[in-house]
C-alpha positions as CSV (number, residue, x, y, z in Angstrom):
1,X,377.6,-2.1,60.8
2,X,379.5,0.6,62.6
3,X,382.2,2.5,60.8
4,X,385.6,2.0,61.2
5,X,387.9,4.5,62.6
6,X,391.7,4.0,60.9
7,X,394.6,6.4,61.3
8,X,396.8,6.0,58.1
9,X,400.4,6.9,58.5
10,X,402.5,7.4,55.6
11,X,405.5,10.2,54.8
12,X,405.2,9.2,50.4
13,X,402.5,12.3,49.9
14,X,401.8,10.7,46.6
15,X,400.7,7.7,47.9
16,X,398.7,9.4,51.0
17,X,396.7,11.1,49.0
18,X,396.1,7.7,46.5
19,X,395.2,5.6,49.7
20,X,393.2,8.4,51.6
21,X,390.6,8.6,48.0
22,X,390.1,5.3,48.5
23,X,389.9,4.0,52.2
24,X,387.4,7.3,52.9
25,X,385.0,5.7,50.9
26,X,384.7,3.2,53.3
27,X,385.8,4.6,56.8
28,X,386.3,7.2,58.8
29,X,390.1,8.0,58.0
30,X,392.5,10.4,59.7
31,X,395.6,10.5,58.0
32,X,399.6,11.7,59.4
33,X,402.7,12.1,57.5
34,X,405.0,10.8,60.2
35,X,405.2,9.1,63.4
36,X,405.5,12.3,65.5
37,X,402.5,13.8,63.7
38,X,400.7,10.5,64.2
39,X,401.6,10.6,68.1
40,X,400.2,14.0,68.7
41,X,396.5,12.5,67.0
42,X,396.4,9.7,68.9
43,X,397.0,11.3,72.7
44,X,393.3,13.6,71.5
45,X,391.5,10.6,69.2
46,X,390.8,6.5,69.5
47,X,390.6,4.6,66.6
48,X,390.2,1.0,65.5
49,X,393.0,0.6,63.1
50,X,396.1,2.5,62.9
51,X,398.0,1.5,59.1
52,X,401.3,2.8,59.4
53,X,404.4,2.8,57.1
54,X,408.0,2.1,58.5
55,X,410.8,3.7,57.5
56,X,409.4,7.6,58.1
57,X,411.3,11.2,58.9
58,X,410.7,12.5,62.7
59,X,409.7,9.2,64.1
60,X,409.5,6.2,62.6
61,X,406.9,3.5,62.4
62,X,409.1,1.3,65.1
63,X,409.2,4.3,67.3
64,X,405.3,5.0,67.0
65,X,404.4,1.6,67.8
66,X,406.1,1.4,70.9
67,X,404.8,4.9,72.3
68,X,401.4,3.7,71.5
69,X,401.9,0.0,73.3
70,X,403.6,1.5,76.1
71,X,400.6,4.6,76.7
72,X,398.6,1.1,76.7
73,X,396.5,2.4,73.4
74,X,393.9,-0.2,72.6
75,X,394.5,0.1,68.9
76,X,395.4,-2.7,66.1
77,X,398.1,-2.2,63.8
78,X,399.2,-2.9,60.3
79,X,402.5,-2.5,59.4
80,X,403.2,-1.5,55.7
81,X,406.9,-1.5,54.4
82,X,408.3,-1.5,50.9
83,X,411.2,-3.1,52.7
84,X,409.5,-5.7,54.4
85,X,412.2,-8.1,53.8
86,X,414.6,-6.5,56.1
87,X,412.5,-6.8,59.1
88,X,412.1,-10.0,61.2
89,X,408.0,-11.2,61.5
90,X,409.4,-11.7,65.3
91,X,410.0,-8.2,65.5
92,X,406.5,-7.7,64.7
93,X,404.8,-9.8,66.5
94,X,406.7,-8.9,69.4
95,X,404.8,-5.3,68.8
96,X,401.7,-6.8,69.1
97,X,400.9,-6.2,65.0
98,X,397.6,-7.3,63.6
99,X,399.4,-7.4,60.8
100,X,402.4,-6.5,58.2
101,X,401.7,-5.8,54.4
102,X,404.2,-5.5,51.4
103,X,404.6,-2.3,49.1
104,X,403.0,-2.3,47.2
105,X,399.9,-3.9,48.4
106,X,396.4,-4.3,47.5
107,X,393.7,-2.1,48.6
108,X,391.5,-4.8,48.5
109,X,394.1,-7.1,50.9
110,X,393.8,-4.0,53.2
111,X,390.1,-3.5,53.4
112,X,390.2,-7.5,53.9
113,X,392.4,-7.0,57.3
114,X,390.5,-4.3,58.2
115,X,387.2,-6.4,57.7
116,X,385.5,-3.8,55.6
């Protein structure tokens, strides 16, 4: 089985750091701690996944998705949010998401989506 490529976006340090111990175990994983950050790895790098938080400083995760669907990026996305709630599912599958998760979710969920 080939190894999944995933860019994980996320501006809570804490929880970067929690998430990157465990997905590297089972990936190759790239991680950025905004949207702009995230933006300048994927113009130089592909990747299968990209897992990106929300509500971010610099850009946020809106902002990312639509740079990356209008550079027509073949990439699929999950959307994490601890305010999941206050976003319509039509405004992510308008996106083109793979997929939205809750904060706090399941690594397991994750890994799941991913297919790993």
């Amino acid at each position: 089985m080939d190894t999944k490529t995933i860019l994980l976006v996320e501006d809570n340090e804490a929880l970067l750091k929690v998430l990157s111990l465990r997905l590297s175990k089972f990936c190759h994983l790239v991680t950025a701690s905004n949207g702009m950050e995230a933006w300048d790895i994927l113009k130089e790098h592909e990747f299968d996944f990209m897992v990106t938080d929300i509500e971010m400083p610099v850009m946020n995760g809106f902002e990312l998705i639509n740079k990356v669907r209008e550079a027509g990026i073949d990439i699929k996305i999950i959307v994490v949010s601890g305010r999941y709630d206050t976003f319509a599912i039509e405004d992510f599958q308008d996106l083109g998401i793979t997929d939205c998760l809750e904060k706090p979710y399941s690594i397991c969920k994750l890994l799941d989506i991913i297919g790993i």
